[in-house]
DRENPA-3360 file (N, C-alpha, C; in nm, 2 decimals, always signed):
BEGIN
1 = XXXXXXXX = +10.67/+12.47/+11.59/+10.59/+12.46/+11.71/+10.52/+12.33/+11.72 ~ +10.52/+12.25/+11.78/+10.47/+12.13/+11.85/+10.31/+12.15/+11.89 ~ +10.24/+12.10/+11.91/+10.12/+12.06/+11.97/+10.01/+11.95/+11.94 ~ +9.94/+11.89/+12.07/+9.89/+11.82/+12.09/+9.75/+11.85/+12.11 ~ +9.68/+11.75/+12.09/+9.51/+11.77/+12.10/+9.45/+11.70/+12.10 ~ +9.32/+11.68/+12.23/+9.23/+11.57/+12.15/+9.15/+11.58/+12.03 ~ +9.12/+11.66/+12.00/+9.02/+11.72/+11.86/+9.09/+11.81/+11.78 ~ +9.10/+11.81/+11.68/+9.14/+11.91/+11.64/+9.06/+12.02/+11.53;
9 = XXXXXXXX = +9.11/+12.11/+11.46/+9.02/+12.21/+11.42/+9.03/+12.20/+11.33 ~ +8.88/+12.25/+11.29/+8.85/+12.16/+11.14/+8.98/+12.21/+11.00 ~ +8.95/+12.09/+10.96/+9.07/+12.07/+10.82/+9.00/+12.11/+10.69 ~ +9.06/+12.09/+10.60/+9.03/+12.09/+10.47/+8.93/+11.96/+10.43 ~ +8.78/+12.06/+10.42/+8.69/+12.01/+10.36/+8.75/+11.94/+10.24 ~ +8.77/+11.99/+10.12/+8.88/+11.95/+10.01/+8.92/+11.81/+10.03 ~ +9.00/+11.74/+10.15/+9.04/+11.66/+10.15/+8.92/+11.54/+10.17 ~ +8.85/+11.56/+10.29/+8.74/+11.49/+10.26/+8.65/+11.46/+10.14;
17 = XXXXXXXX = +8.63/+11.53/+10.03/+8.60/+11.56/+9.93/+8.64/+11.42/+9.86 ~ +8.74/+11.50/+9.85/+8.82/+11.40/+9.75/+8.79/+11.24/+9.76 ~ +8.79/+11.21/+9.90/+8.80/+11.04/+9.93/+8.60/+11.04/+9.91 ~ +8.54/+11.13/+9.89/+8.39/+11.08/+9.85/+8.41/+11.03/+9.71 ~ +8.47/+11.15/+9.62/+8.48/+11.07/+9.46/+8.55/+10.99/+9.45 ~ +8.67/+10.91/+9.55/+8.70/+10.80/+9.52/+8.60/+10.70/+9.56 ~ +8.52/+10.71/+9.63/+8.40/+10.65/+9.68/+8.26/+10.62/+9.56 ~ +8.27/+10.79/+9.53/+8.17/+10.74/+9.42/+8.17/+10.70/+9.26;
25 = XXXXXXXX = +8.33/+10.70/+9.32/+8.40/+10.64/+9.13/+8.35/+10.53/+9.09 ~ +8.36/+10.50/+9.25/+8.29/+10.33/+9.22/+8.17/+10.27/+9.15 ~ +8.10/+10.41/+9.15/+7.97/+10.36/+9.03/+7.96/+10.33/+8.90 ~ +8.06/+10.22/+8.85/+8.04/+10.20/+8.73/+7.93/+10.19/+8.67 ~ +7.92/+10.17/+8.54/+7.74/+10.12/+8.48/+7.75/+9.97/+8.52 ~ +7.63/+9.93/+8.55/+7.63/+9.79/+8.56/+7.47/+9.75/+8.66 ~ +7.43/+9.64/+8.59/+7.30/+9.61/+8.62/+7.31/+9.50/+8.77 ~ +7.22/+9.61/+8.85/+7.23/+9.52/+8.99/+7.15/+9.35/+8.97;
33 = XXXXXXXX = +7.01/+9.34/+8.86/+7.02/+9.22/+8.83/+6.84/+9.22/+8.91 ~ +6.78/+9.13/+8.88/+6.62/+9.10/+8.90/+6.69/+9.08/+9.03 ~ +6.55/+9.11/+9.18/+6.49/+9.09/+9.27/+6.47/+8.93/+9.26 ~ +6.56/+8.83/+9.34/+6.51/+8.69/+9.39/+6.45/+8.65/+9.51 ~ +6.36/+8.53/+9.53/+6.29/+8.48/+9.61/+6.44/+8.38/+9.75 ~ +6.49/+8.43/+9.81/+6.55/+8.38/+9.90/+6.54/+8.33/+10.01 ~ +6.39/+8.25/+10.01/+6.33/+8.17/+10.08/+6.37/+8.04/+10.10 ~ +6.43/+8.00/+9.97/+6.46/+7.85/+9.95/+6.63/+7.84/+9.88;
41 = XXXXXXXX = +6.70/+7.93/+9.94/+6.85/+7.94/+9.89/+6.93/+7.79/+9.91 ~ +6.94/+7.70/+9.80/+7.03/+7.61/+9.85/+7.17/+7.63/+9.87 ~ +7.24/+7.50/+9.91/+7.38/+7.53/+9.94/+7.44/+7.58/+9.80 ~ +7.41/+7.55/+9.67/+7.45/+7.59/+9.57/+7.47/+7.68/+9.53 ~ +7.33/+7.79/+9.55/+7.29/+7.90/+9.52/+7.35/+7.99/+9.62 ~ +7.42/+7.94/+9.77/+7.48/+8.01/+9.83/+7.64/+8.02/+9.80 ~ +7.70/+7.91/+9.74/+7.82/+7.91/+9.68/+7.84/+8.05/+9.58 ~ +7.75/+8.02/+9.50/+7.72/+8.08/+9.40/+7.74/+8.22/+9.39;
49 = XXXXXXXX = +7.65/+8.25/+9.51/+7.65/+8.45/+9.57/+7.83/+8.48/+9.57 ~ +7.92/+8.40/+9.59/+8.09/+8.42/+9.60/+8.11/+8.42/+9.53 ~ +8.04/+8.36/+9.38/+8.11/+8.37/+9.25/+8.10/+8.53/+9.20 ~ +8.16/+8.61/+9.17/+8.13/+8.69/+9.06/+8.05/+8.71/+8.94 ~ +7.91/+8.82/+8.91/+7.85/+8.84/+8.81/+7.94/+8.82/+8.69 ~ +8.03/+8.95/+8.71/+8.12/+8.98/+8.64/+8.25/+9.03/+8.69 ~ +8.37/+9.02/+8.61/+8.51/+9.05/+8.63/+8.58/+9.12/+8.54 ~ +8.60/+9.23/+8.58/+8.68/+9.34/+8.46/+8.79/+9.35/+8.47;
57 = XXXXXXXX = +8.91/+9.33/+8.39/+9.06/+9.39/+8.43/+9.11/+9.51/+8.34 ~ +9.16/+9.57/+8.43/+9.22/+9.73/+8.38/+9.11/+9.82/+8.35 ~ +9.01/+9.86/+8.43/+8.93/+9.90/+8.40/+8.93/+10.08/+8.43 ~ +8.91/+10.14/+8.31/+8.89/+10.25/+8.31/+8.75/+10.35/+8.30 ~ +8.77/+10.44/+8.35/+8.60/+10.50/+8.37/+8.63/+10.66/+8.38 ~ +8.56/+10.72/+8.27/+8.53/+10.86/+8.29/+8.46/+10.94/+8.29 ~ +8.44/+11.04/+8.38/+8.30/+11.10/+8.35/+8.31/+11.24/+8.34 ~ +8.26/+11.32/+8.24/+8.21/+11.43/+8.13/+8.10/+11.46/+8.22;
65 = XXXXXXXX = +8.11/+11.66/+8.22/+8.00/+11.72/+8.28/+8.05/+11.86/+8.20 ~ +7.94/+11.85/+8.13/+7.96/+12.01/+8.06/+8.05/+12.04/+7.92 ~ +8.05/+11.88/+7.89/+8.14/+11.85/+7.80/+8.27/+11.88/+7.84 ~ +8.32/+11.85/+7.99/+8.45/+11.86/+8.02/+8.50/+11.77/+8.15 ~ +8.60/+11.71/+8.08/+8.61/+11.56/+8.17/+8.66/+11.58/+8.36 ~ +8.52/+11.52/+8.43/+8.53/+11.58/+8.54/+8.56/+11.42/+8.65 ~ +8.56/+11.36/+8.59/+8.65/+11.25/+8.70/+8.71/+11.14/+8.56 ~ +8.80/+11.10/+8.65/+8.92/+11.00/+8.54/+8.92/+10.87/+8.64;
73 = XXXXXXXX = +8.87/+10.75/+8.67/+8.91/+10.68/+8.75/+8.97/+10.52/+8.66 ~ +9.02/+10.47/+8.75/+9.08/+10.33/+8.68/+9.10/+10.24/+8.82 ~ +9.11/+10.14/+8.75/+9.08/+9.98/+8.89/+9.17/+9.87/+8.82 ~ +9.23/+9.81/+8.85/+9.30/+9.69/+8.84/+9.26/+9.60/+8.80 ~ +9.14/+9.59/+8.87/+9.03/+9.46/+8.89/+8.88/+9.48/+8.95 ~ +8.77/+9.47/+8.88/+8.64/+9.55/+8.96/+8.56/+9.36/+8.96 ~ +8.53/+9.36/+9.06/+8.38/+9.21/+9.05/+8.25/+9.29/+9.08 ~ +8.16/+9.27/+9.04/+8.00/+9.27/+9.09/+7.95/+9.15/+9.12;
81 = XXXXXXXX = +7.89/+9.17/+9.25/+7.84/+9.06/+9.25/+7.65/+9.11/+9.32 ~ +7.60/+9.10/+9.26/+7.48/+9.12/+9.22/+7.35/+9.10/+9.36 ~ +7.39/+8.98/+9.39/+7.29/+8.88/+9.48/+7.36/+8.97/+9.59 ~ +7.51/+8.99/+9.64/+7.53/+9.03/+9.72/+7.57/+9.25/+9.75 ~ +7.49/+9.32/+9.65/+7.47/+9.46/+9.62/+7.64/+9.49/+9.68 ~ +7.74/+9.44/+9.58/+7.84/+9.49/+9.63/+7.94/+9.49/+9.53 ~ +7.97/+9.56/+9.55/+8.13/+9.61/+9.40/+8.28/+9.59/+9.47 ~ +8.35/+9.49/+9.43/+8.51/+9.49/+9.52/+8.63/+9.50/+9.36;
89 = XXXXXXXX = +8.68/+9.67/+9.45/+8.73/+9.69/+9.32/+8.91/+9.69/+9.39 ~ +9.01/+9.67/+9.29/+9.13/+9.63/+9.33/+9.24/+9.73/+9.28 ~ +9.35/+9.82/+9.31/+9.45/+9.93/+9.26/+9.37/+9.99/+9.25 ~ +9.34/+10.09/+9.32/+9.19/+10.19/+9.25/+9.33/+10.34/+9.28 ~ +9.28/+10.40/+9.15/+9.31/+10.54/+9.08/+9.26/+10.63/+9.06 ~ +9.29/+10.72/+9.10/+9.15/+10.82/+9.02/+9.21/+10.98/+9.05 ~ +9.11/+11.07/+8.95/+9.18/+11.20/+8.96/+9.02/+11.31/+8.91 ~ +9.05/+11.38/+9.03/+8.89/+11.51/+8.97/+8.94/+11.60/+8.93;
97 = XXXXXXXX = +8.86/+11.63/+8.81/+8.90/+11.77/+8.77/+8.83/+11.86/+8.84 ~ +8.89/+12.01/+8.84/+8.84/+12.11/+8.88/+8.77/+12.17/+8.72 ~ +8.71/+12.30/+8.74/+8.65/+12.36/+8.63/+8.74/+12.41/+8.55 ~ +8.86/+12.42/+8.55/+8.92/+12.48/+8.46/+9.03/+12.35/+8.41 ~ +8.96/+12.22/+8.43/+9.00/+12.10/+8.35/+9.15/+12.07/+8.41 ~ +9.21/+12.12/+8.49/+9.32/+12.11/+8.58/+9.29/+12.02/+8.72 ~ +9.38/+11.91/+8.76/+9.34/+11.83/+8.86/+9.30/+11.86/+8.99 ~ +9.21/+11.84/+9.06/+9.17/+11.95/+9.16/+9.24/+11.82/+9.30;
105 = XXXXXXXX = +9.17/+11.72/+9.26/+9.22/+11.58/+9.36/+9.24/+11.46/+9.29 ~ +9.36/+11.40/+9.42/+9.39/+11.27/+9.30/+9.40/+11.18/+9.43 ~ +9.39/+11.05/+9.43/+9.42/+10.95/+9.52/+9.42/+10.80/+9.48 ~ +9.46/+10.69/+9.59/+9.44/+10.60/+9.50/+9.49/+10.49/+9.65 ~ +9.37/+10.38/+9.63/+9.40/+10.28/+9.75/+9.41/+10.12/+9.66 ~ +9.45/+10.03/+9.79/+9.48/+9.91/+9.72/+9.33/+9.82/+9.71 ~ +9.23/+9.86/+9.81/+9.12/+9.80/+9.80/+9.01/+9.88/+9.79 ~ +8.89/+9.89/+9.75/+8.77/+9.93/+9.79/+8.64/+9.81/+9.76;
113 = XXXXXXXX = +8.54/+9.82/+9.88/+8.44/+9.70/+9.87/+8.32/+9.82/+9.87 ~ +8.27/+9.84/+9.78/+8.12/+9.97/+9.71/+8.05/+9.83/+9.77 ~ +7.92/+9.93/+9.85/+7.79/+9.89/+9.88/+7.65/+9.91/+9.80 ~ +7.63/+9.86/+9.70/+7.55/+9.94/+9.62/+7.42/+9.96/+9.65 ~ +7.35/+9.87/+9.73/+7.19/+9.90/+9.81/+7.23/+10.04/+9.92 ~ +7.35/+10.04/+9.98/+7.37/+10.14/+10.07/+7.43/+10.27/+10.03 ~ +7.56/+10.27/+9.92/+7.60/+10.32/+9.90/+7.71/+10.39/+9.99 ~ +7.73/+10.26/+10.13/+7.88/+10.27/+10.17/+7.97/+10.19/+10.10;
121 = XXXXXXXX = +8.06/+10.22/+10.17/+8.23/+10.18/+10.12/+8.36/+10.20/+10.25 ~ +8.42/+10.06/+10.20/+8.52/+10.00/+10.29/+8.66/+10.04/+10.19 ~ +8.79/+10.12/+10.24/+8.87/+10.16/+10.14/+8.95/+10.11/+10.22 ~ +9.09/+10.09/+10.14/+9.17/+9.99/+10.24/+9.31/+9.97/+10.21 ~ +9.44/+10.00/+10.24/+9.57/+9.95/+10.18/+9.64/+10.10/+10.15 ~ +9.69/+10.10/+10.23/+9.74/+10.24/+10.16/+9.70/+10.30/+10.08 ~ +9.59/+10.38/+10.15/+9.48/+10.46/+10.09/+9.56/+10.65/+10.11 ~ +9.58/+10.69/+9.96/+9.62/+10.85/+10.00/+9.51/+10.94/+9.86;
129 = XXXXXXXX = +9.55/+11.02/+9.94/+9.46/+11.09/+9.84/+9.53/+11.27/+9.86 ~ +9.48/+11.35/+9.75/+9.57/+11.51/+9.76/+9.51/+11.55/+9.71 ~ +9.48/+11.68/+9.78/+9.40/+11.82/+9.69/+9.49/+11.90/+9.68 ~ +9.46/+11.96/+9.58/+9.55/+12.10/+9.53/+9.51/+12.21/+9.56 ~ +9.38/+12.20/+9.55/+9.33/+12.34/+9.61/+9.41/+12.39/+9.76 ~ +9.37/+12.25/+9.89/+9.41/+12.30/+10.00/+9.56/+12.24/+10.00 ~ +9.67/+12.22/+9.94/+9.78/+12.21/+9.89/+9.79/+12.09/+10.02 ~ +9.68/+11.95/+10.03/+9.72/+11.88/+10.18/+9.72/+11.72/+10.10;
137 = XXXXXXXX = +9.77/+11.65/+10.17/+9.74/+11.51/+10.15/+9.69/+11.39/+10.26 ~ +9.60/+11.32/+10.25/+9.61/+11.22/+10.37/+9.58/+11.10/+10.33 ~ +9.66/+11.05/+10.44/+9.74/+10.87/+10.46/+9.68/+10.79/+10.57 ~ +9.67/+10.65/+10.54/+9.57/+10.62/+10.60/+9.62/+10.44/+10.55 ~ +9.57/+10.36/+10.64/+9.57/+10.24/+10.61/+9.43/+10.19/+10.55 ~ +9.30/+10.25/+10.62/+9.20/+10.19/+10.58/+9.08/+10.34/+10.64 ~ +8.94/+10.36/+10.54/+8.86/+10.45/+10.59/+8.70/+10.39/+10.52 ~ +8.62/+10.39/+10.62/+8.47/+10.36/+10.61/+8.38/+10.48/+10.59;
145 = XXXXXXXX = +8.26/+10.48/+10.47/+8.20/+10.58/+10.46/+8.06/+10.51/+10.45 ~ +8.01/+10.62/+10.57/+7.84/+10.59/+10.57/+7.82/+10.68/+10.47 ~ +7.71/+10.67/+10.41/+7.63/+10.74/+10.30/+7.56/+10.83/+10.34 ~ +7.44/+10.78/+10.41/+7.30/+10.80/+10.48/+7.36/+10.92/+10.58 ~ +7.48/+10.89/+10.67/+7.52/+11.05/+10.80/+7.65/+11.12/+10.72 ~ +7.63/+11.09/+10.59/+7.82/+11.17/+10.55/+7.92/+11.15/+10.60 ~ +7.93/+11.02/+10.65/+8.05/+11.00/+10.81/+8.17/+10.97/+10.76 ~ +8.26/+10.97/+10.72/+8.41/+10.92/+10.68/+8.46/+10.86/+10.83;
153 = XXXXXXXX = +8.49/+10.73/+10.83/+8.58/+10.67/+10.98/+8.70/+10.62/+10.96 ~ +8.80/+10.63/+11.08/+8.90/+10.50/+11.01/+8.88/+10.41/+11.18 ~ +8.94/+10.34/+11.15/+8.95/+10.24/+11.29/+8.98/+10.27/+11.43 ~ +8.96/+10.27/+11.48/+9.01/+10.31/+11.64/+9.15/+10.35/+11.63 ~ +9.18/+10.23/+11.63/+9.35/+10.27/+11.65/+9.43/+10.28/+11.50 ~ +9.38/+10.28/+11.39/+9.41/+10.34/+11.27/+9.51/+10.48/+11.28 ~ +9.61/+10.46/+11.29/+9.70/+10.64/+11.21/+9.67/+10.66/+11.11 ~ +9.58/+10.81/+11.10/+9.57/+10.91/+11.01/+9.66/+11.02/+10.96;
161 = XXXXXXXX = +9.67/+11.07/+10.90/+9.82/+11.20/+10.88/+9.76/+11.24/+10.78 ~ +9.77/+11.35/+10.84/+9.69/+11.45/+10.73/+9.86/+11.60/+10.72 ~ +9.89/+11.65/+10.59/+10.00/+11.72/+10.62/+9.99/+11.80/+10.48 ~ +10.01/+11.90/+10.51/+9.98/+12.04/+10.42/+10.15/+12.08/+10.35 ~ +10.16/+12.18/+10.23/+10.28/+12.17/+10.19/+10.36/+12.26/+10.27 ~ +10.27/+12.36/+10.35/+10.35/+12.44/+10.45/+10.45/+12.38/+10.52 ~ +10.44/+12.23/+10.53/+10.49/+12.19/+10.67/+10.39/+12.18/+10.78 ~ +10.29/+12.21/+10.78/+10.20/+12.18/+10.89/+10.14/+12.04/+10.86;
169 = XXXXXXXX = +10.12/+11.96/+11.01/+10.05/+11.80/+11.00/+10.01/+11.75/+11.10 ~ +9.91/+11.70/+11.11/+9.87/+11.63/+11.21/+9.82/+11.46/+11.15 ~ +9.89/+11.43/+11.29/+9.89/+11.28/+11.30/+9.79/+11.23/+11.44 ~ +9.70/+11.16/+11.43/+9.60/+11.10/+11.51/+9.52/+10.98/+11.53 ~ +9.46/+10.90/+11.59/+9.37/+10.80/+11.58/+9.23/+10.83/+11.63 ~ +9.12/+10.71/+11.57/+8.99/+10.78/+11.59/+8.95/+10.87/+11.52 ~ +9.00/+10.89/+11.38/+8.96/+10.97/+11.27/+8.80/+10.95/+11.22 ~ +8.76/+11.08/+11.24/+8.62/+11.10/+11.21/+8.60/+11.20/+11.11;
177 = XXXXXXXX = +8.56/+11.22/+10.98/+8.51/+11.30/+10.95/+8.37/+11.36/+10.88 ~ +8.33/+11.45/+10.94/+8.22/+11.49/+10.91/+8.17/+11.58/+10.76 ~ +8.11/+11.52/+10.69/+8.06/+11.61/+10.56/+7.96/+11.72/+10.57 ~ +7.92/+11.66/+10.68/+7.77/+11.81/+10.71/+7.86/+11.92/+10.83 ~ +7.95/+11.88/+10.86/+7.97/+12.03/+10.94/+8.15/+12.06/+10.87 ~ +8.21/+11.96/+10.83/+8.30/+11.99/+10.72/+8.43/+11.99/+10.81 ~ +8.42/+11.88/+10.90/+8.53/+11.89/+11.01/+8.56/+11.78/+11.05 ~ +8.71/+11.73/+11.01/+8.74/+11.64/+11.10/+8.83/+11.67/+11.23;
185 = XXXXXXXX = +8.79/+11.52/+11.34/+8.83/+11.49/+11.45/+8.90/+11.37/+11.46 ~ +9.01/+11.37/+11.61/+9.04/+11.23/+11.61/+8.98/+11.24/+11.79 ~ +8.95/+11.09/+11.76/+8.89/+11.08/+11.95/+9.03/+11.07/+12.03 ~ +9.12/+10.96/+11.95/+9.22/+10.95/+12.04/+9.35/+10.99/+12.03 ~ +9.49/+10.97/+12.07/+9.58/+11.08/+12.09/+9.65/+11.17/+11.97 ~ +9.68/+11.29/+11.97/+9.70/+11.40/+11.87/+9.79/+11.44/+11.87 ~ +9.87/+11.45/+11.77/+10.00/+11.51/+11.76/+10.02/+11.61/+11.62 ~ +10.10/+11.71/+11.62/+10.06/+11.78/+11.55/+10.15/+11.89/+11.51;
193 = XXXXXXXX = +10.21/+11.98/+11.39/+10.30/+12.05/+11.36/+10.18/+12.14/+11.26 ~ +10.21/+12.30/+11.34/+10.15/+12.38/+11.26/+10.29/+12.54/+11.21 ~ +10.25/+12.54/+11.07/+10.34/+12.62/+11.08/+10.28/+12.78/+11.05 ~ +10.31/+12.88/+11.09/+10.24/+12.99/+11.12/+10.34/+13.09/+10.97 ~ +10.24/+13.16/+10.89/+10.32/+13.23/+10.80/+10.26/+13.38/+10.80 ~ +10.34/+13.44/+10.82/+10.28/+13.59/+10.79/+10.26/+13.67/+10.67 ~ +10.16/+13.75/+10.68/+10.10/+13.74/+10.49/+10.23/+13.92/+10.49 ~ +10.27/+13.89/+10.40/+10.28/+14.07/+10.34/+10.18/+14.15/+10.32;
201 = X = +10.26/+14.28/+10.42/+10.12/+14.40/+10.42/+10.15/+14.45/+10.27;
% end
């Protein structure tokens, strides 16, 4: 069965989920660096903000809760750059455990730029990501996360595709998703394959 929509009804929390810990994988350890006087910034010192604090390659990061390994991430290439509160990390990989040490979500994009004063992020490149729980995965060129409203965005005319193992999927632009009501939307046009299964009495 075919169907179309402008909004559609809410999805798998799960999947949004998932693209926050690839969001918050991004918080490696690393020192934002003393508070400067940027009153008197020369052209030097403005060069300078584009250089990199630091540059890591193949960078791996994991993190233990409960003594049981609850995110696995890795990066290609991670820079900090200090002056400018921002992290640009390159291949990004990653995978959450669920509680029973089994992968709960895994995804992985070609760019992400961490906001570390804000704690947004710009994700970008063939960005996918899959929960197991809600058996779905979604595809995406590029997706923006406010911190501060829980907002997940992709670009106006960005295709989103979101598609379950049932066979059910929707495809849309103006992807919006919301963390406080646990629903995503697309503003603009919707396309869409649901597949209907009946449980055994």
């Amino acid at each position: 069965m075919m169907a179309r929509s402008e909004r559609s009804p809410a999805i798998s929390a799960g999947i949004s989920t998932s693209l926050a810990a690839l969001i918050l994988a991004a918080l490696l350890s690393f020192a934002l660096g003393c508070s400067l006087d940027y009153g008197a910034v020369t052209a030097a010192e403005k060069i300078a903000e584009t250089i990199p604090d630091t540059v890591a390659i193949e960078v791996t990061h994991k993190v233990h809760q409960d003594g049981q390994l609850a995110l696995s991430f890795e990066a290609g290439r991670a820079e900090t750059y200090g002056a400018l509160k921002k992290m640009i990390l390159s291949d990004v990989r990653f995978v959450e455990y669920g509680a029973d040490s089994a992968p709960a979500t895994s995804g992985e994009a070609r760019h992400v730029v961490y906001h570390t004063d804000t704690e947004n992020a710009e994700v970008s490149g063939s960005v996918r990501v899959r929960s197991e729980s809600e058996k779905a995965d979604i595809a995406t060129e590029s997706l923006s996360w406010e911190n501060k409203r829980k907002m997940l965005t992709a670009l106006p005319l960005a295709k989103v595709v979101i598609t379950k193992d049932d066979g059910s999927s929707i495809t849309g632009r103006g992807f919006t998703g919301d963390f406080r009501t646990r629903e995503v939307s697309f503003s603009g046009p919707v396309e869409g394959r649901y597949v209907w299964t009946e449980k055994e009495e």
